[in-house]
N, C-alpha and C positions, 0 to 999 in steps of 0.2 A: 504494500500500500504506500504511496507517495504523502509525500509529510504535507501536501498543499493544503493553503486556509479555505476555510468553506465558511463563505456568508451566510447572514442570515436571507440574503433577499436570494441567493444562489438555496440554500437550504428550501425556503420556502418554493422556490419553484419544484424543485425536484419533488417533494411531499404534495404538491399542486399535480402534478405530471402522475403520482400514485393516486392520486382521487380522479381523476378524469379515467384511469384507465380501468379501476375498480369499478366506477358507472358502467364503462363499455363493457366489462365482462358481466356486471349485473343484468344489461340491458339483453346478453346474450345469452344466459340462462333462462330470461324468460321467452326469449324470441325461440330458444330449444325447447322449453315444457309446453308451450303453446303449439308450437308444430307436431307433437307426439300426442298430444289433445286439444285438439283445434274445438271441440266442444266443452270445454273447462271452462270453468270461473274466470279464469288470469286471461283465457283468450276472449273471453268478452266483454275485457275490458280494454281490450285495444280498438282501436278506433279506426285505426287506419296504417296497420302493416308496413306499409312503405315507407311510412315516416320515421316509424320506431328503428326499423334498420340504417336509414337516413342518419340517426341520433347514435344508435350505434357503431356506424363507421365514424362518423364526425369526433364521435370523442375515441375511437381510436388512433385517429389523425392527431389529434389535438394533445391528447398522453406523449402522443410521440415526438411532434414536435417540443413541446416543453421538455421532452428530454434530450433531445439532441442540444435545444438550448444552453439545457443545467450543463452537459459535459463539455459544450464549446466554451462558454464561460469560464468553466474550472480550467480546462486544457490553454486556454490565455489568459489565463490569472485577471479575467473582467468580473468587477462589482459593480454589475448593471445597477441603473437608477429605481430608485422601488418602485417610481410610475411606472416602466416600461415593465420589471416583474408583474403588477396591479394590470394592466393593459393585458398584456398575454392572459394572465391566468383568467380573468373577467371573460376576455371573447372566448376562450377554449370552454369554460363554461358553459356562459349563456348560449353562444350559437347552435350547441347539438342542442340543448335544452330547449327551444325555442319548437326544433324538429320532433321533439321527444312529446311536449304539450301541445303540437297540432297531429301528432297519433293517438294522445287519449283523449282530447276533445269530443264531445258526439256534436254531428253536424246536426244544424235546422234539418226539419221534415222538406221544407220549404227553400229550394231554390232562393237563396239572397242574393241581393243587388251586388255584396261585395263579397268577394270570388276567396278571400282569405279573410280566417279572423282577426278581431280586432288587435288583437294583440300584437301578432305576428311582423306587420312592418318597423314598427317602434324598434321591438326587442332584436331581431334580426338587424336592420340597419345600427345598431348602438353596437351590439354585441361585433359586426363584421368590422364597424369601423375600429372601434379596439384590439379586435382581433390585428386588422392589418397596418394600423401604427403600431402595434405593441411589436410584432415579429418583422416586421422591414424595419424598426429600430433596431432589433436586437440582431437583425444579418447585420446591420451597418456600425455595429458595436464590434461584432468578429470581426467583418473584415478588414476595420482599421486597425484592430490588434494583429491579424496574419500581416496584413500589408507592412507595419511598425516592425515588428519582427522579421520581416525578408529583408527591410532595409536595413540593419542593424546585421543579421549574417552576412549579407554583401560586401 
């Protein structure tokens, strides 16, 4: 094991990156018991199938990124800003979650005028826009650390 310091805002992402991916694999024991009884309880509470796996790839993206983050961090010795830790870990969040509450929604009986719930453009729009300042800051945080390090061997 290398003696490198681990922040706390580097600590908390990686612990952030274990709860996104603990959802994904929850979301995937039930997307398995519901497929082995599509007549059960747990599968009649899903609403819309596509979305729950939607939610379930998303926060398996999203685990993963955050940990590619945490080791790129650690491997260039970066203590990101706690906004940009805050930014990542919020859109990895909410964005599957967003997809995860429009599969257990029940729809109106009733064709609506508007084609998504209410909800859904607020939180998606919030949750993408921090998603995508949080992780295009943190590539642009690595690669001024690789970049500072190649000049520095040269």
């Amino acid at each position: 094991m290398t003696n490198q310091k681990m922040t706390m805002t580097n600590l908390f992402l990686v612990a952030f990156a274990g709860l996104c991916l603990a959802i994904a694999l929850a979301i995937a024991w039930v997307l398995g018991v519901t497929l082995f009884f599509p007549d059960g309880v747990l599968a009649g509470l899903l609403v819309e199938r596509a979305d729950i796996i939607r939610a379930h790839i998303d926060y398996l993206m999203m685990s993963q990124f955050l940990f590619i983050f945490f080791l790129l961090f650690r491997q260039y010795a970066i203590d990101p800003p706690v906004w940009v830790v805050v930014a990542c870990c919020f859109g990895a969040f909410f964005n599957p979650l967003s997809f995860l509450v429009r599969g257990l929604t029940p729809k109106p009986s009733v064709i609506a005028t508007i084609p998504v719930e209410a909800h859904f453009p607020f939180q998606a729009g919030l949750s993408f826009t921090l998603t995508t300042v949080g992780f295009l800051t943190a590539v642009a945080l690595v690669v001024r650390a690789a970049w500072k390090l190649r000049s520095v061997k040269d």
